[in-house]
C-alpha positions in Angstrom: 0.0 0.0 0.0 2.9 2.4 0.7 4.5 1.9 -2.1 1.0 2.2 -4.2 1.1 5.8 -2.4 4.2 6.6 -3.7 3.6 5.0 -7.5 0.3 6.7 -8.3 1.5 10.8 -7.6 4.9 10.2 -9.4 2.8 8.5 -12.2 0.6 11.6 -12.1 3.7 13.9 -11.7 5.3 12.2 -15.1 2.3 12.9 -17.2 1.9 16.3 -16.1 6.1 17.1 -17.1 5.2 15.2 -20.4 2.3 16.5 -21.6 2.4 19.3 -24.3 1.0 23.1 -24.5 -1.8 23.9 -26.5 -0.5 27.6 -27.9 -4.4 29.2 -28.7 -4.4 33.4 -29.2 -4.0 34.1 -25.7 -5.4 38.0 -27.1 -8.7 37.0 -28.6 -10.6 33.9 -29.0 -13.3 33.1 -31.8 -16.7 35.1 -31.6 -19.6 34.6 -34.0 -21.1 38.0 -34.9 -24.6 38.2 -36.1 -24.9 40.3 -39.3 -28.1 42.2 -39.7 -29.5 43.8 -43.2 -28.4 47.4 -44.1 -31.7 48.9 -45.2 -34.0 46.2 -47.0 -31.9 43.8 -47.7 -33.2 39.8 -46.9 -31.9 38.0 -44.5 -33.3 35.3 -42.0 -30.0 34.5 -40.4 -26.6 35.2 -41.2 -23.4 35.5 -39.3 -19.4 35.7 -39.4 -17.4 33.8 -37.5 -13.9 35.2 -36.8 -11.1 32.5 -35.6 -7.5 33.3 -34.5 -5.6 30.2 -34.6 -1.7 32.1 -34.5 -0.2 29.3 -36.2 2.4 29.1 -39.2 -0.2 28.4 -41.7 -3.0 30.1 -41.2 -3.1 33.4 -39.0 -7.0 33.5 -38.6 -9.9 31.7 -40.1 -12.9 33.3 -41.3 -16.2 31.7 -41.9 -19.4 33.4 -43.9 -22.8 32.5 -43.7 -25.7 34.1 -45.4 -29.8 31.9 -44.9 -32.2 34.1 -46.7 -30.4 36.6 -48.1 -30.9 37.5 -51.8 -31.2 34.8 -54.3 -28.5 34.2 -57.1 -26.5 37.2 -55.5 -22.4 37.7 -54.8 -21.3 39.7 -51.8 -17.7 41.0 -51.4 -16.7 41.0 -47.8 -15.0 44.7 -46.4 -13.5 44.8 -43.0 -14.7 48.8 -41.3 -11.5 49.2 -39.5 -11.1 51.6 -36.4 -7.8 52.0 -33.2 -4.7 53.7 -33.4 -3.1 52.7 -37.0 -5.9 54.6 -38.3 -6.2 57.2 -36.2 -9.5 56.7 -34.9 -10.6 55.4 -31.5 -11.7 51.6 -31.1 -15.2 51.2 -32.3 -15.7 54.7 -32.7 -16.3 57.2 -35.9 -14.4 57.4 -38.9 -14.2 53.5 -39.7 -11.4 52.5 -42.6 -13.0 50.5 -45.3 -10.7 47.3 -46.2 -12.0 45.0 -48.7 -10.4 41.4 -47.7 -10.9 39.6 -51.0 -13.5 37.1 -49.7 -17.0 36.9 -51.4 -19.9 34.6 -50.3 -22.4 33.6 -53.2 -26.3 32.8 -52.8 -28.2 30.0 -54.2 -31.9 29.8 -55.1 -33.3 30.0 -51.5 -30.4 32.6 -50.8 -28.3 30.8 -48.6 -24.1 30.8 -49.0 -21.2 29.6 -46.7 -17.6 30.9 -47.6 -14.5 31.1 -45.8 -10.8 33.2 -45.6 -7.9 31.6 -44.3 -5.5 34.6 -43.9 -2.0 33.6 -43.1 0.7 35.5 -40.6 2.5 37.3 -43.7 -0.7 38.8 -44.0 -1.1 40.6 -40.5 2.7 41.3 -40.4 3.0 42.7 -43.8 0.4 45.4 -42.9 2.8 46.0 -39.6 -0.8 45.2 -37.4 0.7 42.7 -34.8 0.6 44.0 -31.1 -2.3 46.1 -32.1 -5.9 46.3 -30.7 -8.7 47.2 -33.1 -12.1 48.1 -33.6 -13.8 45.5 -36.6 -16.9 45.4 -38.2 -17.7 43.1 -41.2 -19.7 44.2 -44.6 -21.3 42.3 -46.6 -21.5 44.8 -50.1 -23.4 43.7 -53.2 -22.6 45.8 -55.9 -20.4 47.9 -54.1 -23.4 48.9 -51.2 -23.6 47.8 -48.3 -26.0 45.0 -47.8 -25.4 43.3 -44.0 -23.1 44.2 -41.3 -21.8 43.2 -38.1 -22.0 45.3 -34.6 -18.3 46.4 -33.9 -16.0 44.3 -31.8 -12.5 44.9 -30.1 -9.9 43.0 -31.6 -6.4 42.4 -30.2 -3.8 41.2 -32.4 -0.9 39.1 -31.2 
């Protein structure tokens, strides 16, 4: 039995030197953001989901989805960008449109899935690591805006 006591925490101890580190952002975790219409636009759901993985492939992972939105239709995705590089306060007024080269297309019920994979050369060749912004997303068909997110705080390892 004493020996049973001794066994069982260095067998615990072993697997707890051993095991490995999960690296995950440690400045911002996924969100899904609800887009709503500009104006009369369609839509009976619809959201973005924005991942941060930090690893040497892909950066961040961005996923589209559009239920009820209009038919047939192709939507280029534009980041409204606010915080310090820009000049502008998180969140606040004077936004900095930045198309991000993602579209999502509709079927015949109007629904569409896309996604971004953006990798780290990406972030760092626009100098935006260590940064914290503000981020909505647009969805623009023909050039106007048709669905947005709300605004959200982004930090930027």
């Amino acid at each position: 039995m004493k020996r049973l006591m001794i066994v069982i925490p260095m067998a615990c101890l072993g697997l707890l030197v051993t095991s490995t580190t999960a690296f995950a952002d440690q400045t911002f975790h996924s969100v899904r953001l609800s887009l709503a219409p500009v104006g009369d636009s369609p839509l009976r759901n619809g959201n973005v989901v924005d991942i941060h993985a930090n690893g040497p492939v892909n950066y961040a992972i961005e996923e589209y989805h559009l239920n009820g939105a209009t038919p047939n239709t192709t939507y280029a995705v534009e980041y409204l960008i606010t915080g310090a590089p820009f000049g502008t306060t998180v969140c606040g007024s004077g936004a900095f449109p930045f198309p991000n080269g993602a579209t999502v297309e509709t079927d015949l019920n109007g629904d569409g899935n896309s996604q971004l994979k953006i990798p780290p050369s990406f972030v760092t060749g626009l100098g935006l690591h260590h940064t914290v912004l503000g981020l909505s997303w647009v969805l623009l068909h023909s050039g106007t805006p048709a669905y947005q997110t709300s605004c959200i705080t982004v930090g930027l390892d």
